[in-house]
N, C-alpha and C positions, 0 to 999 in steps of 0.2 A: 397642604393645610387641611386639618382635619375641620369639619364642621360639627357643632353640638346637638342631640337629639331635635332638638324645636326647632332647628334650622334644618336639618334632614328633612324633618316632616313637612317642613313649609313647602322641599321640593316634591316631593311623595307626593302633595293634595297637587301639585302642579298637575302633573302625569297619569293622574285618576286611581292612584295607590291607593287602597282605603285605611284613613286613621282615624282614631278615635276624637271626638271634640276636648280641646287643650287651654288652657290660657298660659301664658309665660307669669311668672311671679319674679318682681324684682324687691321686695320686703312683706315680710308678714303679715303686716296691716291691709295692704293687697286681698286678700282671701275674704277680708270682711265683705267686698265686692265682687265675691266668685262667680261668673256667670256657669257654672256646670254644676250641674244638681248633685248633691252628696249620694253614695259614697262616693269619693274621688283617692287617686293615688297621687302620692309626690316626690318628684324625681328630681334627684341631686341632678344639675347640670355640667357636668367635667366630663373631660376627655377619654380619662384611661377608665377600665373595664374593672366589676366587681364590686359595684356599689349598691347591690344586694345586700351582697354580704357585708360589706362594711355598714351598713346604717345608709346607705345613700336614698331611700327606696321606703317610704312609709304608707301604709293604709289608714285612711283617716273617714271619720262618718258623721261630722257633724264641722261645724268652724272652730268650735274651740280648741278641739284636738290637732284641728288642722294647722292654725297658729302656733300652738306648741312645739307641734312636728314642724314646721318649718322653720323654728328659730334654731332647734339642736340641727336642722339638715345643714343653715346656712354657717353655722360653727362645726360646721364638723370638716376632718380634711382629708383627704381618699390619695393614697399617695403623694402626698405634698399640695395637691389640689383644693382650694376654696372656692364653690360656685358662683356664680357673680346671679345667676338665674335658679330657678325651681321651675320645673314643670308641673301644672298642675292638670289630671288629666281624667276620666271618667275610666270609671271599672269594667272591664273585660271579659267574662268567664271563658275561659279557653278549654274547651277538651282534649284538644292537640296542639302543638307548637313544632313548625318548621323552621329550616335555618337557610335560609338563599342569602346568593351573594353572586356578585360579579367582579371578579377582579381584574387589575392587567398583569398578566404571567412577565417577566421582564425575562426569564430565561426563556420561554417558548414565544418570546415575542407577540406577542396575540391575547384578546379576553380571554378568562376562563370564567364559565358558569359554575358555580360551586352551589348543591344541595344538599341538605339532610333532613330524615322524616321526623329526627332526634332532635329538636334545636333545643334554644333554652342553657340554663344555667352551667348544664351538665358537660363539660368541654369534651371529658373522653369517650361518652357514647355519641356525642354529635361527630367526632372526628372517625371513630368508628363504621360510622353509618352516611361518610361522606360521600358526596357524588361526585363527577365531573365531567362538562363538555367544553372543551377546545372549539373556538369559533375564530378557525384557521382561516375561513376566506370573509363573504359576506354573512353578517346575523340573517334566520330565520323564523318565520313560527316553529319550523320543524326541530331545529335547537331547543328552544326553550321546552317545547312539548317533550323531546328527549329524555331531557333532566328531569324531567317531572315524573315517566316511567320509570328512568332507573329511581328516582328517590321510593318507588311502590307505590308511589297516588293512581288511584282509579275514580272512575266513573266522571262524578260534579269536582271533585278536585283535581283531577288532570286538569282539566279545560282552565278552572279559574285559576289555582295555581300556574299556569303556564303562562295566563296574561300578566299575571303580575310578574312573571320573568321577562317579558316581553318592554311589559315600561318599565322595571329597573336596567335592562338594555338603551332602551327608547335614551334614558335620564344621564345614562353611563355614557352614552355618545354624545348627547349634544349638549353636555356640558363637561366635558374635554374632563373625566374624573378617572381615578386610580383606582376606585373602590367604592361599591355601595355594596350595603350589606342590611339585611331584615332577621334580627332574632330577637325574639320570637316571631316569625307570623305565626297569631292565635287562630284556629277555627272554633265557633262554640256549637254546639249543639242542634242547630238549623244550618249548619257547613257556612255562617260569614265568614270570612277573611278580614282578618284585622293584623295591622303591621303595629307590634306594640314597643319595639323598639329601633330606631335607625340609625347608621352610621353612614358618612361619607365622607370620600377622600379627597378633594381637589388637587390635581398636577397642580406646583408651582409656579409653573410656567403658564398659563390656564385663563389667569387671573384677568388677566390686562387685555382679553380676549371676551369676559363676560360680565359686564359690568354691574350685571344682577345681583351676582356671586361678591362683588365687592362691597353693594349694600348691605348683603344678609352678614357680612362678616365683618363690618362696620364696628363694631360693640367691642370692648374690651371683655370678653369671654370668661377668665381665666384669671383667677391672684393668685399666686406661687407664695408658699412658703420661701421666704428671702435666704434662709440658712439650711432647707433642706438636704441633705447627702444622700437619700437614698435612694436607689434604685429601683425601677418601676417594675415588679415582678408580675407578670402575667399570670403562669398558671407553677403548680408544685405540687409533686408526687415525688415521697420522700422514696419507693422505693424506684425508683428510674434509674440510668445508669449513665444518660448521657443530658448533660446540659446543653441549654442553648442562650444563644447569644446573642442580638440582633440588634439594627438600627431602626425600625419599624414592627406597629403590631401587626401590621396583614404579612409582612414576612417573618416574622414569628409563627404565625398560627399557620401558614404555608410549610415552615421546617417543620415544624412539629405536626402536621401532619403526613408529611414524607418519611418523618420517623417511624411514626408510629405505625403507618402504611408497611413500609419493614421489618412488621414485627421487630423494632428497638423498643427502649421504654426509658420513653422521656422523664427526667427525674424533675424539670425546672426548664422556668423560662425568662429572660430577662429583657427586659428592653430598653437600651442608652438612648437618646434624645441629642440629636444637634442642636436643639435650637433652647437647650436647660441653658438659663441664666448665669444660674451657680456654678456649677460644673462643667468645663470639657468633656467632649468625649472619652479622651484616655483616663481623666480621675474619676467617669465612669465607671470605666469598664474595672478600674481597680478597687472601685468597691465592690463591684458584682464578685469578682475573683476571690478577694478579700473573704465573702460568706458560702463560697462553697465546698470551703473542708468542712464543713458541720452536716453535708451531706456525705454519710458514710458510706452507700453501697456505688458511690461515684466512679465513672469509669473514664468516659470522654465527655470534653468539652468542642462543642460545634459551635463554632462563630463565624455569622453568614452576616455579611455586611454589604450595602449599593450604597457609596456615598462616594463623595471628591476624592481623589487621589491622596489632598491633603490632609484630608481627617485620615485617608488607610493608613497613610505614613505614620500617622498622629499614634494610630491605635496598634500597628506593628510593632514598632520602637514600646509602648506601653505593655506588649506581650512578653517583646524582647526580656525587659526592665526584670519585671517580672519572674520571668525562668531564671534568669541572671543569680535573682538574689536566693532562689531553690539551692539552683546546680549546687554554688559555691557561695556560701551563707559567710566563711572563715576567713575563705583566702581571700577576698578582696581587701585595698586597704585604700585610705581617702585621696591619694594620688596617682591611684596605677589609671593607667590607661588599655579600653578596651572598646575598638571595633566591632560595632554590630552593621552586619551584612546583608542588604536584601535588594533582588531584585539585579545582582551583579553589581552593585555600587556601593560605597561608603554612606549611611544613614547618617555614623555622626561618629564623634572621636571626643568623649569626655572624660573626666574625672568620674570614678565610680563613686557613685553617697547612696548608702540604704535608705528606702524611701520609709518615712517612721511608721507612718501606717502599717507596715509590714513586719515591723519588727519583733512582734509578739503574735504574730500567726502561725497555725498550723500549716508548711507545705504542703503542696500538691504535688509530691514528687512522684506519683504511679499513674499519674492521671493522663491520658495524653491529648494532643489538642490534635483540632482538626480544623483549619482556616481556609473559609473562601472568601475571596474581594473581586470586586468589580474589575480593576484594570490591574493591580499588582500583581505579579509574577515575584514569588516569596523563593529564592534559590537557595538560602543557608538560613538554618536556625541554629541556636545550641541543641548539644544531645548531652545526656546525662546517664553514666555510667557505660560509654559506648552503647547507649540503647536511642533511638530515633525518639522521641518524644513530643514535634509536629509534625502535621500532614499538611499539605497544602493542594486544593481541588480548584480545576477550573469552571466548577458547576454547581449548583446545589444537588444533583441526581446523584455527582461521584463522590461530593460532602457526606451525605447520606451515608448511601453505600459502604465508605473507608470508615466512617463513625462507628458502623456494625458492624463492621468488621472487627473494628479492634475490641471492641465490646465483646466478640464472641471466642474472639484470641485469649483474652484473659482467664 
């Protein structure tokens, strides 16, 4: 379960992270009572990332503007997303912005500390300029101090930047989390450290375990667009070559920085949601599919998924489906019967029917995939024109790896 900025922050002041003075905003008329001295900023409260740039994110200098600004924030919808909250929050001058995080690596079993000197809006120079330390046995100061060299802080900012790696550890341990994350931490001018934006992840399992975390999540967060189809697109670079796929954002921003770490070049990023209303998984993943012929210089698609068996099955058969209607657009007819195999077993035995959404798309018939899953073991796919057309990895390292490869094949 992801938590919202002002819930972040409320753990942040727990652990002596320094934030900026905030008030929650739940309607306009709120501000006429603002306890923080103008100028103030105000922040769309939603989940997914890029409410920058959408309008999520306004600077305001007086109430009146500020009211204004928060009535188009709370009409406004960021991928499907309407805020139930605004932050409202006191002005920052940053000179610099880092990007720390800790996450749980689920392939190296263990945290990983994640830095950049680069943080901030900029995904491909912060990925660029990523760090990383593996905290294989127990945490230390000398970890955290680690990161903070390779990120190139010296002097006053080793020290302090290191503590606040220290209590985003401290926060990431004893409340049982998948991910905390600070981008920006601001420094201004007199070298303060300010965390001007937080993210964290709660294990599901977690919950019933802290009952803190059950308060601060108490609040219905989050109104969906009830008829939304679209897909939560992280980041896009039209010229990239390889797409990605994902069931999560921190395993998004983890592939795609493994890619990019290989000299690939990520063209897109997508990310399906288990827990979307409207949509399964698989009619997900088939719209994602659905808009990536409009990427022209497209080469492979890498779909890196950790979820139930039964959603892999779910999203297999939706890949299957899929090539299906490529390979052999003609010859199928509304009665034949065809076998899709995976795994060494019969997946399913139906009637084939072209699914409509697809029937006015451009194929992807050059493209090829590249699939990793948590517990499936994928044994047969279709191939198309006796040419191979998925890969199947037992890893994200070998997903990687085969994606660039075939990228460098073409």
């Amino acid at each position: 379960m992801e938590l919202l900025e002002y819930q972040a922050k409320e753990l942040f002041r727990e652990v002596g992270i320094p934030v900026l003075p905030s008030q929650k905003i739940a309607e306009p008329r709120e501000l006429k009572k603002l306890q923080i001295p103008y100028p103030v900023v105000l922040k769309s409260q939603v989940k997914v990332g890029g409410r920058g740039k959408a309008g999520g994110i306004r600077f305001v200098a007086n109430t009146i503007d500020a009211i204004a600004a928060a009535r188009a924030i709370f009409n406004l919808s960021i991928l499907g997303e309407y805020p139930k909250f605004i932050l409202a929050e006191a002005q920052f001058n940053a000179e610099q912005e880092f990007f720390l995080a800790v996450v749980l690596d689920y392939d190296l079993q263990c945290p990983v500390l994640l830095g950049s000197a680069t943080g901030g809006m900029n995904v491909e120079l912060l990925l660029e300029n990523l760090q990383k330390v593996v905290v294989e046995n127990n945490f230390s100061s000398f970890l955290a101090r680690r990161l903070a060299v390779k990120m190139g802080l010296k002097s006053h900012l080793l020290q302090s930047v290191s503590d606040v790696i220290e209590k985003m550890y401290r926060l990431f341990q004893e409340k049982d989390l998948e991910l905390i994350e600070i981008n920006p931490l601001g420094v201004n001018a007199s070298g303060q450290l300010m965390a001007l934006d937080g993210k964290i992840t709660v294990n599901d399992y977690a919950w019933a375990r802290h009952q803190e975390l059950t308060a601060l999540n108490s609040v219905n967060q989050v109104s969906e667009i009830p008829d939304s189809t679209q897909p939560q697109w992280s980041w896009y670079d039209d010229k990239g070559k390889v797409a990605i796929i994902c069931n999560h954002p921190d395993l998004a921003l983890l592939t795609w920085d493994l890619v990019a770490q290989s000299k690939g070049k990520p063209a897109c990023c997508a990310v399906i949601s288990e827990v979307n209303s409207v949509l399964t998984a698989s009619e997900q993943l088939h719209q994602v599919l659905a808009q990536l012929p409009d990427l022209k210089g497209l080469k492979v698609i890498l779909i890196n998924v950790l979820t139930d068996q039964a959603t892999e099955q779910e999203l297999i058969e939706a890949i299957a489906e899929y090539l299906e209607i490529i390979i052999e657009p003609q010859s199928k007819s509304t009665g034949e019967e065809r076998q899709l195999v995976a795994n060494g077993a019969l997946v399913r035995s139906r009637p084939t029917s072209v699914n409509k959404s697809f029937v006015n798309r451009k194929p992807l018939s050059s493209v090829k995939f590249v699939l990793r899953f948590l517990s499936s073991k994928l044994d047969w796919f279709p191939e198309t024109e006796s040419e191979q057309q998925v890969y199947c990895a037992e890893n994200l390292e070998e997903a990687v790896a085969q994606a660039i490869s075939l990228v460098k094949s073409k």
